[in-house]
N, C-alpha and C positions, 0 to 999 in steps of 0.2 A: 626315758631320759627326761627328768628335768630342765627348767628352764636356761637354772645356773650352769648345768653340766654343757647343755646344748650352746649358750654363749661361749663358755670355753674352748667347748669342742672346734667352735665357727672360728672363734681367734685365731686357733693356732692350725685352721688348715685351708682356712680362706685369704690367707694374707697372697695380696696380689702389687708390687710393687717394681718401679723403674726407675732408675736416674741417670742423669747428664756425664756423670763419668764414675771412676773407679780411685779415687786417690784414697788415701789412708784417713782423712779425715772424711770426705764421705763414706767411706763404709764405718767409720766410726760412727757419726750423724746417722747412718740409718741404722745398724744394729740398734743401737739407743732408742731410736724414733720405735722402730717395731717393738722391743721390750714394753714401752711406754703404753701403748695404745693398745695393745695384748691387756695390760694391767689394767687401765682404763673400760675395756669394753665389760673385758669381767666385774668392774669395781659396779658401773652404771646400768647395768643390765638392759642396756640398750640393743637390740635386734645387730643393727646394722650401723658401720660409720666411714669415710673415706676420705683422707689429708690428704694436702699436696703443697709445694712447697718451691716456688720461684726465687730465685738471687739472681740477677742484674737482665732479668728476662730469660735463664735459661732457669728449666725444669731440673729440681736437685731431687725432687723424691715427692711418688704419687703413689698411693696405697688404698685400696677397698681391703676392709676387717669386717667380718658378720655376715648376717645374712639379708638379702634383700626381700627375699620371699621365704620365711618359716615353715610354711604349710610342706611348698614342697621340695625343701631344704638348698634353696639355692643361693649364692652366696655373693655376697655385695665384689664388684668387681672396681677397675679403675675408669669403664665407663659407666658406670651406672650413674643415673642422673636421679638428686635428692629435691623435695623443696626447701626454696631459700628462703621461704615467709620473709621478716623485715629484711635478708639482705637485699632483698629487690629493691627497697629503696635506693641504694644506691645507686640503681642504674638508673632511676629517675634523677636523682640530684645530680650527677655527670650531665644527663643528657639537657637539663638546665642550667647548666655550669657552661655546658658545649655555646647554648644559645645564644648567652651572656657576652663570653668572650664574641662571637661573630656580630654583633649588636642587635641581636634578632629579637632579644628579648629585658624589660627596663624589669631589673629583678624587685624593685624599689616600683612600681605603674598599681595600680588597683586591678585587682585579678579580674575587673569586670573589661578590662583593655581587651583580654584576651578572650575571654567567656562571655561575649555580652548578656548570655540569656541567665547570668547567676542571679540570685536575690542582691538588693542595693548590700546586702554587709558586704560583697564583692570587693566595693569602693573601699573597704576601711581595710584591706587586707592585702599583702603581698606576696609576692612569690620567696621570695627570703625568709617572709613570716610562716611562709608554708614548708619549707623545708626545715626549718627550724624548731618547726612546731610550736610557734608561738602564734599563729593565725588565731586559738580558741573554739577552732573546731574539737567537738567530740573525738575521741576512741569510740571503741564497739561498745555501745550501750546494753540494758537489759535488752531493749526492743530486739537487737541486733543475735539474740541468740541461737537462731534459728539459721542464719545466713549460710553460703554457700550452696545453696539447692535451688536458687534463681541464676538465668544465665543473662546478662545483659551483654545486646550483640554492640555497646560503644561505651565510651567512656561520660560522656553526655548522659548518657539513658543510667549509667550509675550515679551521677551525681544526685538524682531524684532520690537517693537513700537518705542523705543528709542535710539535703540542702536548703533545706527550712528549719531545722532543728535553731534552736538558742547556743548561742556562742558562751563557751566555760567563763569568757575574761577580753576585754576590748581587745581587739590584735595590736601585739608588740607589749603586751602587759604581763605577760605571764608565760608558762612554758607546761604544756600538756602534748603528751605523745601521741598522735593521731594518725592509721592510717587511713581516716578517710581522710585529713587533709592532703595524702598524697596521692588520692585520687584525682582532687583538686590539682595538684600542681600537673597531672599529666594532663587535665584537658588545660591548665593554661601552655604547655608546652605544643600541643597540639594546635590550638590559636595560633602562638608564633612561628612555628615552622609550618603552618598547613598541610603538616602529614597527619596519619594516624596515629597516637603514641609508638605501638611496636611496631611499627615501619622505620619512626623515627629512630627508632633506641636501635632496630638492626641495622639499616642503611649507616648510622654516623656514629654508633658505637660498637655493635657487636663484629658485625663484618668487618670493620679495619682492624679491628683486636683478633681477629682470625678464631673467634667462639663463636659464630653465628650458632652453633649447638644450641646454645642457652636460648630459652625462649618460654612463652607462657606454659604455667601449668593450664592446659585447655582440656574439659572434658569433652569436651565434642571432637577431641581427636586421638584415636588410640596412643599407645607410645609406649613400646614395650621395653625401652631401655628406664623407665622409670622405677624406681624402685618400690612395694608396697606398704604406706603408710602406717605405723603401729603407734598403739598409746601403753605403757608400761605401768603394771597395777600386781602388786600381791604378789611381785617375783617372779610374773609370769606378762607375756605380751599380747594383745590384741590387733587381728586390723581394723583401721576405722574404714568407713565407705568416703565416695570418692567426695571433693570439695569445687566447689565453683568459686573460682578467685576473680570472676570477669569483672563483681565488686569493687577492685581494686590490682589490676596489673601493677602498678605501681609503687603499691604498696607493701604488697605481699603474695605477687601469684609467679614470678617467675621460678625457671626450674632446670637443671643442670648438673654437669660432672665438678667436683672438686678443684681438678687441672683447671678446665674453663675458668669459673668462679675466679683461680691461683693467678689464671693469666691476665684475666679482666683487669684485677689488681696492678698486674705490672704496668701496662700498658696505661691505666689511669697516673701513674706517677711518672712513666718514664721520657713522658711527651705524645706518646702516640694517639690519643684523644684529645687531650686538651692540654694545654701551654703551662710551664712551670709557673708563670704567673698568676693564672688562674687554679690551677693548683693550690699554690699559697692564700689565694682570694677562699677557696673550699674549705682548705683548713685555718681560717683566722677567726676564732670563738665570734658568734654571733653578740650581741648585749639586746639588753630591755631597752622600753622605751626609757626607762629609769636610768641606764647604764650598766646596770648589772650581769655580768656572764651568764650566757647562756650554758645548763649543766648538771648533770648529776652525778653521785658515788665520786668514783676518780676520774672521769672525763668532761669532756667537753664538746659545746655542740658547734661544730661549724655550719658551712651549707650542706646541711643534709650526713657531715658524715663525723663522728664522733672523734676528739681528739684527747687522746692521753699519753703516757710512756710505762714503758716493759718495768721490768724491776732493776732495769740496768742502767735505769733513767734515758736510754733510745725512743724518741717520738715515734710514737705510731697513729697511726688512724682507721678505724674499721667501724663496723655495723652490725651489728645481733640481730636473729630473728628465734625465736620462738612458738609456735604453733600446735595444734594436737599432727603427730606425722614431724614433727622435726623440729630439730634443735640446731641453728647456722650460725657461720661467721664466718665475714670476708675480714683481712685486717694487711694493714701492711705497713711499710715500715719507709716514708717518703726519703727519708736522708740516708738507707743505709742497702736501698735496693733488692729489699726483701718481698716477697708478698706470699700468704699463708690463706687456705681457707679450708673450714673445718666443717663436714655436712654428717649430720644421725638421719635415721629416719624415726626417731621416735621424742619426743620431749623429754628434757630431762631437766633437772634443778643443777644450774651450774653457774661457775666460770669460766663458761667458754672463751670469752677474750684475753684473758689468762691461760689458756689451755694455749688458745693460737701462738700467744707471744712464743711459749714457754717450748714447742713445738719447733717454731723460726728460730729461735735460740740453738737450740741444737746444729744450727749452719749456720750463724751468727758469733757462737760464744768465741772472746776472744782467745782464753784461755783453758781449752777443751783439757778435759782429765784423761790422754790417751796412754798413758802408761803404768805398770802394774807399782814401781816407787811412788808414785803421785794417789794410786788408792788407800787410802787406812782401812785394809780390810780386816776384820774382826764386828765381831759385835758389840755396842756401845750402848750401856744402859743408861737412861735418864729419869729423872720426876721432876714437875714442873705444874703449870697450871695452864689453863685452857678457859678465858674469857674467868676466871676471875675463881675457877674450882680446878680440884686437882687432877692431873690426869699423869701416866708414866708411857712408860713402853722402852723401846728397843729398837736399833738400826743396825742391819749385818749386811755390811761392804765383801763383795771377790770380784776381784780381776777375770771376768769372761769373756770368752771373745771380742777381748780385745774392747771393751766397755767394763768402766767401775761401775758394780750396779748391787741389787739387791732386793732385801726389801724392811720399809718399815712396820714394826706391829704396836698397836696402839690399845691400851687400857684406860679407864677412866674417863674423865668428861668429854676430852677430843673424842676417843672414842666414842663414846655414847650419841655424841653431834653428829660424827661421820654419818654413822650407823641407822640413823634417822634416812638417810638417802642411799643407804649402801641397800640393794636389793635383795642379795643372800646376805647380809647381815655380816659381811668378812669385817675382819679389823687386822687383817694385813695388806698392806699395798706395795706395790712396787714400786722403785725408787734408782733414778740414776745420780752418780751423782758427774753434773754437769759442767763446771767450771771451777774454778778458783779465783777470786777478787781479794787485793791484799792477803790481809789474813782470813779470809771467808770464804767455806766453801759454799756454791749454792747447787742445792740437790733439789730436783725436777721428782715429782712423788705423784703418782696416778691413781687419785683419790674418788668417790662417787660424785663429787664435784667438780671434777676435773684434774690437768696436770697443772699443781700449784708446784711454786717456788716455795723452800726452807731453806734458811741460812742457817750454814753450820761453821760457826766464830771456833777456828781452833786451836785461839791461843787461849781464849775464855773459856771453852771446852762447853759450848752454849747450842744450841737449839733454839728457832726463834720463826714464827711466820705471823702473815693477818689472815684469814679468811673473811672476807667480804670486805666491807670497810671498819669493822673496828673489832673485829672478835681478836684475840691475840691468843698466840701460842707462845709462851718461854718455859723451856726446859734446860737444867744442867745436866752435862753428861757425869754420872756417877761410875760408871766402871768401864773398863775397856778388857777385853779379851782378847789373846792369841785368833789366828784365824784357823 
């Protein structure tokens, strides 16, 4: 069995999934959610992957797809625990957000308040500047390519990796993404509280969120609920060996189930860690010393945790991580009582924060497509272009259980894009279609880059998306067919 067949096969007999009740639009939400991520695992060739899916603090839908361990075929569950690479940050930016509010901590003080034993650049930098990543400490360097095969038993004894190196840009001048500066920010957190970092993060965040699960990826301690790491190459999977993240707890070593991760999320916005108003302090765009937002693609950077909006224009806020062994995202949605978290165990080229929105959506959408009059089932041909060359294909809608779904098949440049990251090489993908706004449908499509959003205009008989920030898809629909 190949590798394509093998992910397939895991799809559709590893699906392990729970929710908070039984109404008609939850089982609608989940039919759709499992279609989707069926399609998606196949599309990414990804091993293993596990969503889960909080509204107003109650659990709506938590699901493991794939497999955890290939060799001896065993299959991603709803506890298996993934790494969170960069979501970890998050739990440092809370647990300095916690500080802040209690006045434990002057987030605006020179990092040397807190570290006396840093180099004087200490003085010229903050804990704001750190979470922000405008301190001008480095990312992983060439030097740094070796890493994770040293075990450092404190957060001190890691900061000796970076902490003579030359600063990218004065702090508050400029904006480079750093997990060693969030190494940094956890021995300054450890200054103000005088705990250990992961003492502090379980004592005043994990344990009153009822996840104390979550905790370091530590090699020095077995832990069989974890899942085994792979890196995806030539349409087939590898595992890598193990990693020492003691580098950076902070940064990038914590490690956990989906649910946890989901609820973490809720309980960050719903009060149970830290106060609506510090809250709003987390999500208020950082600026330069110049004034300028702090930011990239379509978001923004608060303390520590990235702010933008869904496609339905809903604020959200969340954090990506990336690593060899995994691809995360925590994300949630502050004003509308959502939280969403999405964990692979293997790297992959996407828009996972897209994928999350687009996921939450499905228990969000105002205007859910639950009935068989509301589907335009048939197949609808189009041609169109794709970043600026031409590309065509086809979208075939039926009423199944009780979800409009189907799939789209793609020719031409899109295609040829896709297909660049589609692992077997498919150029059909699956496709719900999810709501209705005015006169537009938007259809949820679980592509090698994740589950993006397409607008389907149907009085203009149009087709229309971006992928990334500027590539453009418009297509007109040229024929429609009986179903």
């Amino acid at each position: 069995m190949n590798m394509h067949q093998l992910f397939t096969a895991a799809a559709s007999a590893a699906i392990l999934s729970s929710c908070a009740s039984a109404s008609a639009k939850d089982e609608w939400s989940i039919t759709a959610g499992e279609y989707l991520v069926e399609g998606l695992l196949d599309a990414n060739g990804v091993p293993g992957m596990s969503f889960a899916v909080e509204v107003d603090g109650e659990q709506q839908w938590n699901i493991g797809i794939g497999l955890r361990d290939i060799e001896a075929n065993v299959p991603v569950t709803t506890e298996t625990q993934f790494r969170f690479a960069s979501v970890s940050k998050t739990f440092a930016a809370t647990a300095a957000a916690k500080l802040y509010e209690e006045g434990m901590l002057d987030i605006d003080a020179p990092v040397t308040d807190y570290v006396p034993d840093y180099p004087p650049t200490g003085r010229d930098m903050t804990a704001r500047q750190l979470a922000a990543h405008m301190s001008g400490i480095p990312h992983y360097q060439a030097e740094d390519a070796g890493r994770g095969i040293v075990h450092f038993d404190s957060v001190a004894d890691a900061l000796d990796i970076f902490k003579d190196r030359a600063l990218l840009f004065p702090p508050g001048e400029g904006y480079n993404y750093s997990s060693y500066g969030y190494t940094l920010l956890s021995a300054v957190i450890e200054g103000a509280s005088g705990k250990q970092y992961l003492d502090y993060v379980h004592d005043v965040l994990l344990a009153p969120a009822g996840v104390d699960e979550i905790g370091p990826e530590d090699v020095t301690v077995e832990n069989s609920a974890l899942t085994k790491m792979y890196e995806v190459s030539g349409g087939g999977a590898y595992e890598l060996s193990a990693h020492d993240y003691s580098y950076s707890w902070g940064g990038a070593g914590m490690r956990g189930t989906a649910s946890d991760l989901a609820a973490f999320g809720s309980a960050v916005f719903n009060g149970e860690l830290i106060a609506r108003d510090t809250l709003e302090f987390v999500l208020t765009p950082t600026l330069t010393a110049a004034g300028e937002t702090v930011g990239r693609y379509d978001y923004r950077v608060g303390f520590g945790w990235r702010i933008g909006a869904d496609y339905a224009g809903r604020r959200i806020a969340h954090h990506a991580g990336v690593t060899p062994g995994a691809r995360s995202v925590a994300l949630i949605y502050p004003d509308d009582g959502a939280s969403v978290a999405v964990l692979s165990n293997a790297r992959w080229t996407s828009q996972i924060e897209r994928t999350a929105y687009m996921i939450a959506s499905l228990f969000l959408s105002g205007s859910p497509i639950q009935s068989p009059g509301a589907c335009p089932a048939g197949a609808k041909f189009f041609s169109g272009v794709f970043d600026g060359a031409e590309t065509s294909g086809s979208v075939r809608l039926d009423y199944i259980d009780g979800v409009c779904r189907g799939v789209l098949t793609l020719s031409g440049a899109f295609a040829d894009y896709l297909g660049e990251y589609a692992p077997n090489g498919g150029r059909d993908f699956r496709v719900v279609a999810l709501e209705r706004r005015e006169d537009k449908m938007i259809l949820a499509v679980a592509t090698p880059l994740g589950v993006i959003d397409v607008t389907y205009d149907e009085k203009e008989e149009k087709l229309s998306t971006v992928i990334g920030s500027s590539r453009r898809f418009e297509a007109q629909v040229q024929v429609l067919t009986s179903p």
